[in-house]
C-alpha positions in Angstrom: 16.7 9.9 5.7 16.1 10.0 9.4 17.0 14.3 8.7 14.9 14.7 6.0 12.0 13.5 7.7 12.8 15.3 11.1 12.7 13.0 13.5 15.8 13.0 14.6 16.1 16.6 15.2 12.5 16.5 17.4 14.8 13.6 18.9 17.6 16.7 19.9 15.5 18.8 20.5 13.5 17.0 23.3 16.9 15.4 24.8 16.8 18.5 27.1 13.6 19.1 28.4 11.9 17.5 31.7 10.9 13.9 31.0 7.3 14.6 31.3 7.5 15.9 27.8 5.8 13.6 24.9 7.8 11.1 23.4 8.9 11.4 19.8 7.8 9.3 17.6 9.6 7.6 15.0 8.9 5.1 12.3 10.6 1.8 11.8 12.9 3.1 9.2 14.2 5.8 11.2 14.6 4.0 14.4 16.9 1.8 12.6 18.6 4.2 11.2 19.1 6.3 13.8 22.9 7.4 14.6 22.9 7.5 18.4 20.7 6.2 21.3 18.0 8.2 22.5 15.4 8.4 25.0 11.4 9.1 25.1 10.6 7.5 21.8 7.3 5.8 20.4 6.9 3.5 17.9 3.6 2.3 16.4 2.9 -0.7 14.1 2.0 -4.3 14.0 3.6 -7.7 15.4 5.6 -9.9 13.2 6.6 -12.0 16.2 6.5 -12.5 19.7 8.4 -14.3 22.0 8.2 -14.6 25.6 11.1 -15.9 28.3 11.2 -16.5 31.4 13.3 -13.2 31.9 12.7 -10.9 29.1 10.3 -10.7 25.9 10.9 -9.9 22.5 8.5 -8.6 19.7 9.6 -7.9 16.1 7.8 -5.0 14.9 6.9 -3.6 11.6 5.2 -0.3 10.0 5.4 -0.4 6.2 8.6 1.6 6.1 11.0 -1.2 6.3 11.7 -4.6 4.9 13.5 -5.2 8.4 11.7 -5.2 11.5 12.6 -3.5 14.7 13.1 -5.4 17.6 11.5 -4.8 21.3 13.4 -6.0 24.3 10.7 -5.8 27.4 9.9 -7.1 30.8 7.7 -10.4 30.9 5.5 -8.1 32.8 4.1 -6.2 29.9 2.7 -9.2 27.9 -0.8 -9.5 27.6 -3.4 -12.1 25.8 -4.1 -9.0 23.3 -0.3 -8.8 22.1 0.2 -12.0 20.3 1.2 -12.1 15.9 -0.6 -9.4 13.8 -1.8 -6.9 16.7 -1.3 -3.2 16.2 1.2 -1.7 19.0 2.5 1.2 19.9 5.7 0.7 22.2 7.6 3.6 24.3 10.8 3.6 25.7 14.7 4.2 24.9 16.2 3.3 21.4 19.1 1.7 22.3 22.4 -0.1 20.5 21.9 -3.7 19.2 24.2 -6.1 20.5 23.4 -8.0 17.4 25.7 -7.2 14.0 22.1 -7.5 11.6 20.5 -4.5 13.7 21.9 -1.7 14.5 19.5 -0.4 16.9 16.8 -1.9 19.3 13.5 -0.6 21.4 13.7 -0.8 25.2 10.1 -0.8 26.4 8.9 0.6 28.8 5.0 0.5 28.1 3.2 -1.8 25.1 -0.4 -0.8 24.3 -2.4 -3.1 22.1 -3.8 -0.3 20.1 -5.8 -3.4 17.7 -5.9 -7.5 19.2 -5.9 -10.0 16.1 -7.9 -13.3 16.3 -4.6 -15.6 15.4 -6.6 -18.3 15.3 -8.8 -17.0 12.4 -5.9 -14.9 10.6 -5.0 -16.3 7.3 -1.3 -15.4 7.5 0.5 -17.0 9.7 3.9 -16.1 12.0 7.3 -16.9 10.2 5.2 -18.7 7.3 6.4 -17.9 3.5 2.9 -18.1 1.9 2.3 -18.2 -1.9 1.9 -15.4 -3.7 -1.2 -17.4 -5.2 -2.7 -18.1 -1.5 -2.8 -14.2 -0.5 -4.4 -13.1 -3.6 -7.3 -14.6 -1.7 -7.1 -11.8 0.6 -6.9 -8.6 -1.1 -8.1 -6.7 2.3 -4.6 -8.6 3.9 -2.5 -9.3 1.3 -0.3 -5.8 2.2 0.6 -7.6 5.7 2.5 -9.8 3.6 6.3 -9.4 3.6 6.5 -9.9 -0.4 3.9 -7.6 -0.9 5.2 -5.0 1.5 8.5 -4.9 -0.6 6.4 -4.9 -3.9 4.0 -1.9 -2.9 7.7 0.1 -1.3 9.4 -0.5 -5.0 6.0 0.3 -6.7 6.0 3.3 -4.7 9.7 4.4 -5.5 9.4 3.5 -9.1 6.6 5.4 -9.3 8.3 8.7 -8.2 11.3 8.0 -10.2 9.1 7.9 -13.4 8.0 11.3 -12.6 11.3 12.3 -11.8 12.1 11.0 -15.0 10.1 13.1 -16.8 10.6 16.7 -15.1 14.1 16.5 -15.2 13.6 16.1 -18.8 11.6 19.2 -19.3 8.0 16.7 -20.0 5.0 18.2 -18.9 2.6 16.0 -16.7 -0.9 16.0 -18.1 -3.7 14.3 -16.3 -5.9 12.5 -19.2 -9.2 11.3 -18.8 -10.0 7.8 -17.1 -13.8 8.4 -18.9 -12.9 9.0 -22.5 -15.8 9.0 -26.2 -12.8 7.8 -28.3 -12.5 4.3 -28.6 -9.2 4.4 -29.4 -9.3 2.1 -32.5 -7.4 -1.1 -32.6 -5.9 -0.4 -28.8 -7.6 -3.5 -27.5 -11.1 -4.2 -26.2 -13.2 -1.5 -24.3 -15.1 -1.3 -21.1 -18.1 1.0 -22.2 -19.5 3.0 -19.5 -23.5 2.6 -18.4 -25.6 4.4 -15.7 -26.7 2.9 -12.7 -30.1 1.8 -11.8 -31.1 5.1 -10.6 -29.9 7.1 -12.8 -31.4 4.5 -16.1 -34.7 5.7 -16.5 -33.8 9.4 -17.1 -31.2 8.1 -19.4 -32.9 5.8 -21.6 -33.5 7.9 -24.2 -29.9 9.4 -24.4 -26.7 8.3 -23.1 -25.3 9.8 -19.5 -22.5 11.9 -21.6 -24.5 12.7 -24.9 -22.6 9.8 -26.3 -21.0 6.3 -26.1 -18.3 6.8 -23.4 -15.7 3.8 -22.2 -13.0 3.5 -19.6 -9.6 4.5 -21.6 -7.0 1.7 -23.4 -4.8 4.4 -24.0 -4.0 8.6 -23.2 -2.3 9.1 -26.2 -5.1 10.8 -28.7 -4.8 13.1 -25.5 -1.5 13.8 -25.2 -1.5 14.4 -29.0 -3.7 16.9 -28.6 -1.6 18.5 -26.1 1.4 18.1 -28.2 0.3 20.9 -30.5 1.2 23.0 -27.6 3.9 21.6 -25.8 6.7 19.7 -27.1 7.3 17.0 -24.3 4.3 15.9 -22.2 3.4 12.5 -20.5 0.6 10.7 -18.7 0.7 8.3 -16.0 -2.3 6.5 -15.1 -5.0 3.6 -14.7 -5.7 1.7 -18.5 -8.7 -0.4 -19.1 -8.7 -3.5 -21.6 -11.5 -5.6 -21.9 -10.1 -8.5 -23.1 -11.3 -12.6 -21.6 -7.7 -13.3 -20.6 -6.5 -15.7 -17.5 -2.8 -15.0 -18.7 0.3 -14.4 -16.3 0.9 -10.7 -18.6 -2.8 -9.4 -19.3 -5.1 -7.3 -16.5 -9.0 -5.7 -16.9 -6.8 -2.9 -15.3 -3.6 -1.6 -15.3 -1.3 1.8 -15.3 0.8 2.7 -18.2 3.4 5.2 -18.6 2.9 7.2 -22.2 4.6 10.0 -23.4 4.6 12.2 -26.4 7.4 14.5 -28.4 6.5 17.2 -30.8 9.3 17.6 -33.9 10.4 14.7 -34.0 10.5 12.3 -37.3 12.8 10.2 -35.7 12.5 6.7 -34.3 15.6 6.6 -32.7 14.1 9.9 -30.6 11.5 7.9 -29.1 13.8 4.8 -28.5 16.2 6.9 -26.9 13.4 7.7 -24.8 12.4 4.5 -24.3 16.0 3.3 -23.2 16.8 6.6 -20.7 13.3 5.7 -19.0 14.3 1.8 -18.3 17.2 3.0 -17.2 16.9 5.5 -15.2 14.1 4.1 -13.4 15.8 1.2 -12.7 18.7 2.4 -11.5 17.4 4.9 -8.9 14.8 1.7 -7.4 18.1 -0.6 -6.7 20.2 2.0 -5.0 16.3 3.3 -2.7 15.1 -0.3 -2.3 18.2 -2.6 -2.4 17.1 -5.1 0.6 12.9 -5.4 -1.1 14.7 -5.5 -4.5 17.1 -8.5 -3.0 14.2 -10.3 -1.4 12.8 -10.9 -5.1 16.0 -11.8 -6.8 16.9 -14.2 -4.1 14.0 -16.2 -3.9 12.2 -15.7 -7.0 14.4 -14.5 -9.7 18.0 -15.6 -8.6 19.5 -14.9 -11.8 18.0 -11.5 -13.1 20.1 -9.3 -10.6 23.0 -10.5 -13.0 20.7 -10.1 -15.9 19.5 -6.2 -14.8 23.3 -5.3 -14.3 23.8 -6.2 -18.0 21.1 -4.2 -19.2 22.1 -1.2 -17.6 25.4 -1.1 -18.9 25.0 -2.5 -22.0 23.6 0.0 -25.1 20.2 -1.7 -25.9 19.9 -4.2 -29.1 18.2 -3.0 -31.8 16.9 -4.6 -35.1 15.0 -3.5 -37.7 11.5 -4.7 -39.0 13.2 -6.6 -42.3 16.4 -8.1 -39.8 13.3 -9.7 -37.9 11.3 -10.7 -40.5 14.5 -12.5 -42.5 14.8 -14.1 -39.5 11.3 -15.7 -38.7 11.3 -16.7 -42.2 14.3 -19.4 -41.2 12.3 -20.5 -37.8 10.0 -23.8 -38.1 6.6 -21.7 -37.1 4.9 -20.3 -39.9 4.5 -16.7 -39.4 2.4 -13.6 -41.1 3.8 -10.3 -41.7 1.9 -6.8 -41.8 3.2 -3.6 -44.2 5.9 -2.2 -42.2 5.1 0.8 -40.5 7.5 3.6 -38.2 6.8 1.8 -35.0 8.6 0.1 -32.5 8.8 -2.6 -29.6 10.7 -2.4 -26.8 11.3 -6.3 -25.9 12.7 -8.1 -22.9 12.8 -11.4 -22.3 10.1 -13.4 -20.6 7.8 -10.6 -20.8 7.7 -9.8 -24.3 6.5 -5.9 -25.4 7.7 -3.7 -22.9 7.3 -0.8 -24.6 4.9 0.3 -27.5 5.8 3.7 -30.1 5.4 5.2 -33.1 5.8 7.8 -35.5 2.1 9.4 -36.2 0.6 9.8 -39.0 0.6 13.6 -39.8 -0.5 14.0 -43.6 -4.1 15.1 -43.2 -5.4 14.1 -47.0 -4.0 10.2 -46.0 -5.5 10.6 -42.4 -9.2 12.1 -43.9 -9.4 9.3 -46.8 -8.8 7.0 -44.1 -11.4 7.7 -41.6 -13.7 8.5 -44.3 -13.2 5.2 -45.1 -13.9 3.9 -41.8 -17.1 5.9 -41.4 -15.2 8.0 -38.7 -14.6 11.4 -40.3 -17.2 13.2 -38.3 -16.2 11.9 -35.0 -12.7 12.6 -35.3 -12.8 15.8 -37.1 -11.0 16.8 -34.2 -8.3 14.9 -34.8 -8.1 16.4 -38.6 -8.1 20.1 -37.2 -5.2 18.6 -35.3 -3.2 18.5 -38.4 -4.6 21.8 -40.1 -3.9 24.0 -37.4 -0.1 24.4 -36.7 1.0 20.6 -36.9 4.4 19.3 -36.6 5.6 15.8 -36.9 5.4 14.0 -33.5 5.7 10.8 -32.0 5.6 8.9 -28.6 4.8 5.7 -26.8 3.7 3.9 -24.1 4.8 1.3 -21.3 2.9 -1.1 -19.1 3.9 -0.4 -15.4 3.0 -4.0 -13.7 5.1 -5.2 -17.1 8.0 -3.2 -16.2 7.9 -3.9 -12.3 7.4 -7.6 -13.6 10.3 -7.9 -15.7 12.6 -5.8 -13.2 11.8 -8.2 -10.3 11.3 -11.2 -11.7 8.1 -12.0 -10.8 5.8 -14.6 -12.9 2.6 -13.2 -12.7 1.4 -9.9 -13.7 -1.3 -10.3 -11.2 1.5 -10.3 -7.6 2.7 -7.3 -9.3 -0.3 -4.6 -8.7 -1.9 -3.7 -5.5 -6.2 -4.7 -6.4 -5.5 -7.1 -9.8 -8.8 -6.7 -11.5 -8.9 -9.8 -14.3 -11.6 -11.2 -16.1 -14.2 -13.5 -13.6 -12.3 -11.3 -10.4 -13.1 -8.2 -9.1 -12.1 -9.1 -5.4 -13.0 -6.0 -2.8 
């Protein structure tokens, strides 16, 4: 890691010039993991402790880049009133070996500058405190300080990438669809419809900013079937919008989903295949990057799913078809309705619920134009009819909640501790 960000080579490269030269400057990550000691080095970031003895004082630092903090050794002399818990430092002196078996390497210093003082006294987190992950979603503009959240926004972060990397190995095509979209995506869930601000109201008042009704997007896949009549694999990653009055621990105003689209295909098992390579995948390349933020959640929130994941991932997934489940639910005590089956899918883990969303679509364009003539749509979506005249093959995709999946995989309760801003209904802190 340390090589591929080049720090360590600056680090060789400066070990024979005069000492007058700059220090390098590492991250947290890479002073830890450095191989060797080394002299002339900075490191920047914010205090996570500080201690002071009579004949030496230590400071645990921290930048982002690591669950573990790096530890300063200094002189008494270089404490200040400005360098107390959640001040941002930058420290210079000589990495040096750790005489203790949890670090493997330690920061000498030879000059501390306060770069930012923090009013303790006034600071809502507090040194060495575990605070509920209910208390700091008060603080939106703080809540990143927190360890829990610093390991949640590193595995967002890696999970992220490995969903893309997911994808292009696979030959998908990345296609940014619209945040702002006219369809209303029928039967996704409730929409956010977009208005003009005051300024812009009274030139609009006759006609609508766009020409016509226009709402924040439920869902990318009209889009991506659009783009499937060109390209047989393509997928969207992105912000979703859902309108819906809901205080639940699984529902958000907003929210990213992962959706993804396969031309010639009339095959369910295609898309679960998909579904189950995805999970996997994923998964399995965020616990071997993020193993100690992964641990911090299964040890003290979720002690049993790191048994629970391991199964998963070895195991083929469990699949059941649409009559299995409904023979079933007819021998339970609830009373339960049942809609016409359909060539759809669910993706279902436990404690979360729908995972995973697909289908097969609909691509018999007398069916499709009776129906939306129906519905009083055919002029709207004519589109979506020259979709099916022009070159049309059977396709079919699907789509999967993000903050669901980083839920589910950590073992985290509420949806809302799982995304950087939660935006729910009555809350739309900072």
């Amino acid at each position: 890691m340390l090589r591929a960000r080049g720090g360590w080579r600056a680090l060789r490269r400066c070990a024979s010039l005069p000492r007058a030269r700059r220090a390098v400057r590492l991250r947290v990550r890479e002073a830890l993991g450095a191989p060797e000691p080394a002299d002339e080095v900075q490191v920047q970031g914010w205090v996570r402790s500080v201690r002071s003895q009579k004949e030496v004082l230590f400071l645990h630092i921290n930048d982002g880049s690591s669950l573990e903090n790096l530890q300063v050794v200094a002189d008494p002399s270089l404490e200040n009133r400005d360098l107390t818990f959640g001040s941002a430092v930058e420290v210079q002196g000589k990495l040096v070996k750790s005489p203790h078996k949890m670090q493997n390497m330690e920061l000498k210093a030879e000059t501390i500058r306060v770069v930012g003082p923090c009013d303790i006294w006034s600071f809502p987190l507090k040194m060495k405190k575990r605070h509920p992950l209910e208390y700091v979603r008060q603080f939106p503009h703080l809540r990143c300080r927190n360890n829990t959240l610093g390991s949640l926004l590193r595995i967002r972060s890696e999970a992220t990438a490995a969903i893309h990397s997911f994808f292009q190995d696979n030959g998908y095509v990345h296609i940014h669809t619209p945040i702002i979209t006219s369809n209303d995506c029928e039967g996704a869930g409730d929409l956010f419809q977009i208005e003009t601000s005051n300024k812009a109201r009274e030139s609009a008042e006759k006609t609508h900013f766009f020409n016509v009704p226009a709402f924040l997007t439920v869902s990318g896949q009209l889009h991506l079937e659009v783009m499937s009549g060109a390209f047989t694999h393509v997928f969207t990653f992105g912000p979703t919008f859902r309108a819906e009055n809901s205080q639940s621990r699984r529902h958000l105003a907003e929210f990213y989903m992962v959706e993804a689209e396969l031309s010639f295909t009339e095959s369910l098992q295609d898309i679960m295949q998909v579904m189950e390579d995805l999970f996997k995948t994923a998964t399995s390349t965020v616990l071997s990057k993020c193993p100690r933020d992964v641990e911090l959640f299964h040890k003290y929130m979720a002690p049993a799913q790191k048994d629970r994941l391991e199964q998963i991932l070895k195991n083929k997934f469990v699949t059941i078809s649409y009559s299995e489940a409904v023979e079933i639910l007819k021998r339970a005590s609830q009373t339960f309705t049942f809609k016409p089956e359909v060539a759809a899918v669910d993706l279902l883990v436990p404690g979360i619920g729908e995972l995973c969303g697909g289908s097969l679509r609909e691509e018999r364009l007398p069916f499709l134009k009776s129906r939306l003539q129906r519905l009083g749509l055919a002029d709207a979506y004519q589109w979506y009819l020259d979709l099916r005249k022009f070159g049309s093959v059977p396709h079919g995709g699907f789509g999967m909640g993000f903050e669901r999946y980083l839920q589910y995989i950590l073992g985290v309760d509420n949806i809302k501790d799982v995304i950087p801003f939660p935006r729910f209904s009555h809350s739309c802190l900072l």
